[in-house]
Structures are given as structure tokens and as C-alpha cells.
C-alpha positions as CSV (number, residue, x, y, z in Angstrom):
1,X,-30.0,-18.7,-5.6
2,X,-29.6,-18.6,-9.2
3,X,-26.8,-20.3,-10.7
4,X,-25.1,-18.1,-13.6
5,X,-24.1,-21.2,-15.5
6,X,-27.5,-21.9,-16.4
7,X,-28.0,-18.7,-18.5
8,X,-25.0,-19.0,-21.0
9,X,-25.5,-15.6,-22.5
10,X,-28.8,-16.9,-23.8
11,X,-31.4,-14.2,-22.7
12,X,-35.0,-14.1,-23.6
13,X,-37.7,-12.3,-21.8
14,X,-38.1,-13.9,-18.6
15,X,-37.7,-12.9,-15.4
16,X,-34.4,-12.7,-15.0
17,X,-33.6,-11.1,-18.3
18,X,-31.3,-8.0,-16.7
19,X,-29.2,-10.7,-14.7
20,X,-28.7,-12.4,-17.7
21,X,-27.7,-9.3,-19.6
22,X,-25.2,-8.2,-16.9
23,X,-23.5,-11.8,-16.9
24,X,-23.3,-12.1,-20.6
25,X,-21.7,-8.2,-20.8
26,X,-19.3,-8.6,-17.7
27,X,-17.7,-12.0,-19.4
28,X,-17.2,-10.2,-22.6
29,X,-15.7,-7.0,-20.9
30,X,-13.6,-9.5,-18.5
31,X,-12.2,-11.2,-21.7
32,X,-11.3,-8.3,-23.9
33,X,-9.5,-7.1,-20.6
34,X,-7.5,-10.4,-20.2
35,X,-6.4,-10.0,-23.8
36,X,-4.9,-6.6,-23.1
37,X,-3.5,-7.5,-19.9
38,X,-0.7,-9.0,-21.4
39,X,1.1,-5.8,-22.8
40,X,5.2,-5.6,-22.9
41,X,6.2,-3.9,-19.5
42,X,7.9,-0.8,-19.9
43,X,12.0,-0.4,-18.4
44,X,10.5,1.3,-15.3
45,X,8.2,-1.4,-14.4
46,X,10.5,-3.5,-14.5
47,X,13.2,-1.9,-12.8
48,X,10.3,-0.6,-10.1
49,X,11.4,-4.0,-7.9
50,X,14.6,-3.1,-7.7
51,X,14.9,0.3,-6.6
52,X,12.1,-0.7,-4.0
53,X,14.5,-3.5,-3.1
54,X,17.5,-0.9,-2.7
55,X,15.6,1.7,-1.0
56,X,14.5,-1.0,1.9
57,X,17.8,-2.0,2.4
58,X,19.2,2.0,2.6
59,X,16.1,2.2,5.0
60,X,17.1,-0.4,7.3
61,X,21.1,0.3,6.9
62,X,20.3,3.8,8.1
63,X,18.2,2.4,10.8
64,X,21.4,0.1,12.3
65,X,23.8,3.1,11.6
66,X,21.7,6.2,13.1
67,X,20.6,4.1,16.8
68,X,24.2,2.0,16.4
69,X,21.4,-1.0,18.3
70,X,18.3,-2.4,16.8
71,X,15.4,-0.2,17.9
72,X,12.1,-2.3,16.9
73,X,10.0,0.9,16.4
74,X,13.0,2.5,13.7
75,X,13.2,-1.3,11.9
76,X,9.5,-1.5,11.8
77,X,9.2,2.3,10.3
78,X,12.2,1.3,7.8
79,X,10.8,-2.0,6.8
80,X,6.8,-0.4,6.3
81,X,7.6,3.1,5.2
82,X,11.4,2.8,3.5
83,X,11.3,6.0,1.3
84,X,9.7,8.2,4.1
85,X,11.9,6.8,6.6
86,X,14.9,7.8,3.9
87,X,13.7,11.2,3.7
88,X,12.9,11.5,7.9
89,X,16.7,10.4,8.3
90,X,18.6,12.6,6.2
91,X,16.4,15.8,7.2
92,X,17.4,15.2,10.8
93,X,20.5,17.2,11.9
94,X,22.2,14.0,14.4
95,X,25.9,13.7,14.3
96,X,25.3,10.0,15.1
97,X,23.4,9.4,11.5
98,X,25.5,11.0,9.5
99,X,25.8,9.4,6.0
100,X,29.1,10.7,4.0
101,X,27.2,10.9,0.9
102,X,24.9,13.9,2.8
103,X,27.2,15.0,5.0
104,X,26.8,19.0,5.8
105,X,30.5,19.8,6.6
């Protein structure tokens, strides 16, 4: 096996000459994309954790408050798939999951 350590963006006509080139361009374009990596995150992406945080916890509050037990299949679907599992629980019409907030009265 070639080692690409032994090339060092030197390429001449040998052999091995499109190998070369592909190393020597992929360490430039992984460099100039390091450089711009390191941008300012913008208010959403850094408040993204946190409303990901409070939607799990809505998820698996509505899980305890709609089966009044823990069922492992609705703590498993709130835990996995929290913003789905929000939206499955307040479209079903069940007087035992009724949260004041949404409450059809």
C-alpha cells in the first residue's frame, strides 16, 4: 500500500502522479474548510439545544400524564421521536390526556 506521507504534495510524472494530485488538492480543500468552520453561531443555533431539551421533556411529561403508568412503547416513542410524539398527542381526542393549554372545551 502506498503511504500518502511519502508524497508531500510533490508530484512529478510517475506512476502515481493522479494519487498524488488528489492528496495534495483534498488537504488544501480540507484546510480552507477548517478555516471557515469556525464562523459565529447564529441565536437559533444556539438556542436549537434548548428547545430540543424542552420539547423531550413535554414529550415524555405527556407520555406519564396521558397512560397515568409508564408504558415502555409511549417512553420509547417520546424519548426517539419528541416532536412527532407532541403532535400525535394533542391530535388525539382522549379525555385522559388532556393538557389545559389545548383543551377543547
Amino acid at each position: 500500500m502506498i503511504s500518502m506521507e511519502n508524497f508531500k504534495c510533490k508530484c512529478d510524472g510517475t506512476d502515481n502522479y493522479h494519487l498524488c494530485t488528489a492528496y495534495c488538492l483534498g488537504t488544501e480543500n480540507f484546510t480552507a474548510d477548517k478555516k471557515e468552520e469556525k464562523k459565529d453561531k447564529t441565536a437559533l443555533e444556539k438556542a436549537m439545544p434548548v428547545l430540543k431539551l424542552m420539547m423531550l421533556a413535554f414529550a415524555i411529561y405527556l407520555s406519564f400524564r396521558c397512560k397515568q403508568k409508564v408504558d415502555p412503547l409511549d417512553l420509547g416513542m417520546a424519548i426517539f421521536f419528541s416532536p412527532c410524539y407532541i403532535l400525535y398527542r394533542l391530535a388525539l381526542v382522549d379525555n385522559q390526556c388532556a393538557v389545559p393549554l389545548f383543551d377543547m372545551q
